[in-house]
N, C-alpha and C positions, 0 to 999 in steps of 0.2 A: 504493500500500500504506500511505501514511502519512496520517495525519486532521489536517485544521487544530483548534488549537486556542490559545484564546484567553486569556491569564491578565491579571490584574488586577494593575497594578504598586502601591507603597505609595504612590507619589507623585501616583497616579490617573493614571497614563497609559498608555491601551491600545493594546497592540501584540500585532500576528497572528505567527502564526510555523507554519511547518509542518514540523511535527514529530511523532515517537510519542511514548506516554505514558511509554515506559521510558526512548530518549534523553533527555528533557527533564531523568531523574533526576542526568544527567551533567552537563547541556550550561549549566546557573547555575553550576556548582563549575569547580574544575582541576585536578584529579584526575589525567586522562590526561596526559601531557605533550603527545602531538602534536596534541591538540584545540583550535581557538584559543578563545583566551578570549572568552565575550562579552563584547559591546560595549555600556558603561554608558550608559544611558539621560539623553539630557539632562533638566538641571535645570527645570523649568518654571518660565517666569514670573510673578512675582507678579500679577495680575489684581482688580480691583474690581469689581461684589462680586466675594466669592469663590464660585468653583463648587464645586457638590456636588461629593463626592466618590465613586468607586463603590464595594462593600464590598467588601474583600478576601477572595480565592476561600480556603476552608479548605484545608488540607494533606489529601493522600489517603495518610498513610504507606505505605512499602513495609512490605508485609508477607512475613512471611517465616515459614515452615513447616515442618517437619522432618516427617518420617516415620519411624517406629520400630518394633520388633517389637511393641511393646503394642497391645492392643487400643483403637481409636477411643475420644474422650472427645466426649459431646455438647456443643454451644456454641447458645445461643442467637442466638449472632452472625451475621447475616443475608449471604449470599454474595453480592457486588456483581457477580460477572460468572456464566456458565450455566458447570455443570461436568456432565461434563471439560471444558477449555477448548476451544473451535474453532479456537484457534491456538497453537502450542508452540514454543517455543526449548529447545534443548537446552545443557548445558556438561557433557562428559563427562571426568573426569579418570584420567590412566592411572595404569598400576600392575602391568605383568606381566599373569601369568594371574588376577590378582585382575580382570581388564578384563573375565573371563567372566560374572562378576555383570550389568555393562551389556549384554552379549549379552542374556540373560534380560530386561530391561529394556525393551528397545529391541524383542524379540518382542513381547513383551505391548503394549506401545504401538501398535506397526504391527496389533494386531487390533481398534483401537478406529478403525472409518472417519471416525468425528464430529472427528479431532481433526487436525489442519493444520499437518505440522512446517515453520517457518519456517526456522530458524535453527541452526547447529550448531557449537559449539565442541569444540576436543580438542588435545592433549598424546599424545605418545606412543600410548600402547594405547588411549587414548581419540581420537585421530585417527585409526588406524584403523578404529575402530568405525566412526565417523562417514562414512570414506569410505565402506565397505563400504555403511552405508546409504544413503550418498545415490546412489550410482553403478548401486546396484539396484533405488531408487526410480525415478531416469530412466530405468530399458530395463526395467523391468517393476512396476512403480507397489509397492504393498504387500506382495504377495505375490514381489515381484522382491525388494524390500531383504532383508524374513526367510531365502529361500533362498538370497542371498549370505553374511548372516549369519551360517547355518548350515553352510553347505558349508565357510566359512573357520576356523569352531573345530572342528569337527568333523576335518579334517584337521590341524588342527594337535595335536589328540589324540591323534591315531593316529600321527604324524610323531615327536612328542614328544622332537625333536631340536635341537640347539642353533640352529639356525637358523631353527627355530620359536621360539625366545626373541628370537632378535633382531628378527622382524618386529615384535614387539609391545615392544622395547625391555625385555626382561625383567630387566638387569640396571643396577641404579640407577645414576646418577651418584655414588652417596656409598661405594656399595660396595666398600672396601679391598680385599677377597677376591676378588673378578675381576678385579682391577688386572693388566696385563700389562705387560712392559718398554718401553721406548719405543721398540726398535727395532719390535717387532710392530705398535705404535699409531703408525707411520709413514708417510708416504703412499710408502714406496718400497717396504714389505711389509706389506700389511694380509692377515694370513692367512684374513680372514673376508669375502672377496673380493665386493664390492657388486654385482656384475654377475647371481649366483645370484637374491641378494635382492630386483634390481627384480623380475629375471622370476617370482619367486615374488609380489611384488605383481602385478603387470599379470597376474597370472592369474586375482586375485580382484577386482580392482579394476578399470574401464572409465575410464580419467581424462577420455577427452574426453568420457565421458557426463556429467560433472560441468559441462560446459559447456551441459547442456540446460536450457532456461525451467522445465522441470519439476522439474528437482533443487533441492532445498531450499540453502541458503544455508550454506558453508562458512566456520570461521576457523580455521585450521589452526595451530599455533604450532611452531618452531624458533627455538633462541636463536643470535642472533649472535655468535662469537667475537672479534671485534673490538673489540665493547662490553659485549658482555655483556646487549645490547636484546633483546628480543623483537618475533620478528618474525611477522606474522601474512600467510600466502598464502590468499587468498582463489579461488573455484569457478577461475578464468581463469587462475591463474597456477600453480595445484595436479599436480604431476605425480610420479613416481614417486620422483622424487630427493627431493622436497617431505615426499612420507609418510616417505622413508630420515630425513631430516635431523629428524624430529620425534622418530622413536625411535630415535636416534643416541645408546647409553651412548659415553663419552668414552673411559672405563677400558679401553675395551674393544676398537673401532675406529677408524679415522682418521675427522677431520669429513666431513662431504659439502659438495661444493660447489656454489653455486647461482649464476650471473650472476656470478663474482668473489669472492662471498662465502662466508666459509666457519661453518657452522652445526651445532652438538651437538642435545639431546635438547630439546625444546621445554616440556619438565616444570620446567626450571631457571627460567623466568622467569614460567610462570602455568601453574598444574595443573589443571585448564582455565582458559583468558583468561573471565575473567568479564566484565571493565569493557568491554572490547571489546564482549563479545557486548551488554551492555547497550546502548551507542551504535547499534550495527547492528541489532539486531531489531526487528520491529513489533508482538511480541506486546508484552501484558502479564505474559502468562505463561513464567516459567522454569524448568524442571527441572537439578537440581545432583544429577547420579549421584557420587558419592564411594569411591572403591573402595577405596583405602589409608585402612587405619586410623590414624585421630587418638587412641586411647585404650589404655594398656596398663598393665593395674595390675599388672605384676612390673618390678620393676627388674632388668635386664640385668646380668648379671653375666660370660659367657662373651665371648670375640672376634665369634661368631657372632651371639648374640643383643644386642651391642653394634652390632654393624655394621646389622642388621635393623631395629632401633629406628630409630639414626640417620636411616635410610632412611624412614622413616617419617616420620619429623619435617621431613625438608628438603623430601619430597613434595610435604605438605599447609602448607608454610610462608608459598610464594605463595598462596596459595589463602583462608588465613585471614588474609593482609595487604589483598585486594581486597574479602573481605566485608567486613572492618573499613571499608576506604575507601566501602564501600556505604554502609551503616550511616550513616557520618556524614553523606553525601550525601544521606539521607534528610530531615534536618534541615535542609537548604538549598533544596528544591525539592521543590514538590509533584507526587505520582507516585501512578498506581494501578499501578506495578509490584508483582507478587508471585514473591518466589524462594521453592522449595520444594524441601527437599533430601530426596535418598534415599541412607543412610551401607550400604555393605556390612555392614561390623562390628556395625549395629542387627539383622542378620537371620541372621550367620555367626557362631558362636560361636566364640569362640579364634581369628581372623582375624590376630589382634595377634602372634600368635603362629607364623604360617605362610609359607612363604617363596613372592612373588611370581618365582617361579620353577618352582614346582610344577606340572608336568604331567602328573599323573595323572589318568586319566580318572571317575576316581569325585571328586576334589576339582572337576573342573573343571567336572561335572555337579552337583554339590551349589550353584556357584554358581551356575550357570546356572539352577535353581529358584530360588534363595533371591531372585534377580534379578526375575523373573517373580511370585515370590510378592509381595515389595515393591510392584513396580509395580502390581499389582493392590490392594493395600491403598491405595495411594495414591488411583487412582482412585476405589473404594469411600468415599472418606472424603467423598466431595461425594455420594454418593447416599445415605447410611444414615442424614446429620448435614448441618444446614447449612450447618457448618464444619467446616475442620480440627481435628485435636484439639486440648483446648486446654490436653494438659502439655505442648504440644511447643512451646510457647512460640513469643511473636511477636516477639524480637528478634531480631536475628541472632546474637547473639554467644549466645544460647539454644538452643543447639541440642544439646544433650545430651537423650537419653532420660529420660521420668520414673522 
C-alpha cells in the first residue's frame, strides 16, 4: 500500500525510504512523542573535485480546505490529484447527537463507489460512527456500512433514552451539570451498569468483522487515567469495552477497564487523533468531519449556557493543538498531503447554541441532511471548479467561513 519515494537531501545525499506521502509529513519532525526520531544523515566527505550537486526536490505544501455553507469560489488552480479522491482517510470527531451530522456524511460518501476508505479515526460518537462503518463495510461492502449506519440512529431516535446518550458519550467531560457523587461514579455502584451497554453495542457492531482484510483501517482513541496519554486501539485489538472506554463521560460512570488499565472518554486527548491518522494512512487525502462547534458569538451568561460553551471549547481544544502541530510540520517536510474539513456549524444554524444531548427526532434528522448536504458540496467542488474554493482559504489555521 505504500510507494517508495525518493527525496533529495541539502547535502546531496540520496536516500530511498519507503514511505506514504502523508507519513513523511510527520516522520522529518517530533511531533509525536512515541515516533522515533530520525536518524541524521552523515556528514559527507570533502572530495576533489567536487561533485555536482543534485537540485533540491521543491516542497508540495499540505494543503488544506474547509468546506462551508457558501457557494463554491472558482480557482484557476490546477488539481494535482483526480477528484473525488480514489483513496480517503477519514478523522471523525465526537460530540453527542451532534455525531448525526457525520451519519449524513458518511451516507453520502458510501454512494460514491470511485472512492476507497483507507483509514478511520474517532473519539467518542465519532468512534462509533467509525465502527458502525467499518464492521458493515466487512459483512456487506457499501451498502452493508449505510444500513448499519442507519439502523443504529434511527433506533437510537426512537429509544431517545438515557442510555442512548451514553452509547455515543453524550454527556461531556466538562459538564458540571451531570456531575454525580462519587459514591455513584464508583466501581462498587455504577448505576448505569456496562453490561446493558456492551450488549447494546454488539448488537450494532460485529467486532471480529473488524478483523476482516476488507475493513478499512481503525484508530480508535480512549484516554489513559494513569497519564493522562492517549491511547489508540487499532482493527485487532478493538472490542466492545474499547468503543465503552472511548465514550466513557467520567462525570458520569466509572472508567472501563482494558488489560489493567483503566480508561475515560477518548475526546480528552485528541477529538479525532489527527497526527496518528497522518502516520498510519496511505492516502493523501483526509477528510476532518467536525461536529462540535468552535464558534459562538453570545457570550454565556447562565450556568447552562456556561457549562455548554465550556464544553465546546475543551472539545475542539485537542483538535486545534494537532492542526496547529500540522501546520508547522508542513514547513519541515515536503508533502502532497491535503486535509479538508467539513464544520457542522458551517451548515446548522444556531448549533453553538444546542445541546449535544438533544434527541429529538426532527433535530437529529435536520443533521443528518445538513450532513449529506455538506458532503455533497464537498464532493461537487472538484467537479464544477478545478479547485477548492478559494475563500476557504489554504492555511490551516484559515478555516473560518468567508
Amino acid at each position: 500500500m505504500s510507494e517508495k519515494i525518493v527525496s533529495a537531501q541539502e547535502d546531496g545525499d540520496l536516500r530511498g525510504a519507503t514511505c506514504t506521502a502523508a507519513s513523511r509529513l510527520l516522520s522529518t519532525t517530533d511531533i509525536w512523542s512515541s515516533a522515533p526520531s530520525p536518524v541524521p544523515a552523515p556528514k559527507p566527505v570533502p572530495v576533489s573535485p567536487p561533485t555536482l550537486q543534485p537540485a533540491r526536490i521543491a516542497q508540495a505544501p499540505l494543503t488544506v480546505e474547509a468546506v462551508t455553507g457558501a457557494a463554491p469560489v472558482a480557482s484557476a488552480r490546477p488539481r494535482a490529484n483526480p477528484w473525488p479522491p480514489q483513496k480517503l482517510s477519514l478523522a471523525l470527531q465526537g460530540g453527542g447527537t451532534f455525531a448525526a451530522f457525520t451519519w449524513g456524511v458518511l451516507e453520502r460518501l458510501l454512494e460514491e463507489p470511485s472512492i476507497a476508505i483507507d483509514t478511520i479515526s474517532g473519539a467518542s460518537a465519532g468512534a462509533i460512527n467509525a465502527l458502525l462503518l467499518a464492521s458493515g463495510f466487512a459483512e456487506g461492502g457499501r451498502e452493508g456500512a449505510r444500513a448499519r449506519l442507519n439502523r443504529f440512529w434511527i433506533r437510537l431516535m426512537h429509544e431517545a433514552s438515557f442510555r442512548s446518550l451514553m452509547l455515543i458519550g453524550g454527556f461531556s467531560p466538562a459538564g458540571s451539570s451531570v456531575a454525580f457523587g462519587p459514591t455513584l461514579r464508583s466501581g462498587q455502584f455504577d448505576p448505569f451498569d456496562l453490561d446493558p451497554l456492551r450488549q447494546a453495542l454488539s448488537r450494532d457492531i460485529n467486532f471480529s468483522a473488524l478483523r476482516d482484510p476488507r475493513c478499512p483501517k481503525l484508530l480508535i482513541a480512549a484516554t489513559r487515567i494513569r497519564d493522562g496519554q492517549q491511547q489508540i486501539f487499532r482493527n485487532d485489538a478493538i472490542t466492545a469495552d474499547v468503543a465503552l472506554a472511548s465514550t466513557c463521560p467520567p462525570l458520569v460512570h466509572c472508567a472501563v477497564e482494558i488489560d489493567g488499565e483503566a480508561y475515560w472518554d477518548g475526546g480528552l486527548g485528541g477529538n479525532p487523533p489527527l497526527l496518528r491518522l497522518v502516520q498510519d494512512t496511505t492516502s493523501t487525502e483526509i477528510l476532518l468531519v467536525q461536529v462540535t462547534p468552535a464558534r459562538d458569538s453570545y457570550v454565556p451568561i447562565t450556568l447552562a449556557a456556561i457549562d455548554r460553551r465550556l464544553d465546546q471549547i475543551a472539545a475542539n481544544a485537542a483538535l486545534n493543538a494537532e492542526i496547529a502541530a500540522m501546520e508547522w510540520a508542513q514547513s519541515q517536510a515536503a508533502s502532497s498531503l491535503r486535509l479538508s474539513r467539513i464544520a457542522a456549524e458551517d451548515f446548522v444554524d444556531g448549533l453553538a447554541q444546542r445541546s449535544s444531548t438533544d434527541l429529538g427526532r426532527g433535530f437529529i434528522r435536520a443533521l443528518h441532511r445538513s450532513g449529506r448536504e455538506a458532503a455533497g458540496r464537498w464532493l461537487k467542488q472538484g467537479t464544477d471548479h478545478s479547485a477548492a474554493p478559494a475563500a476557504s482559504g489554504q492555511r490551516i489555521v484559515a478555516l473560518e467561513p468567508a
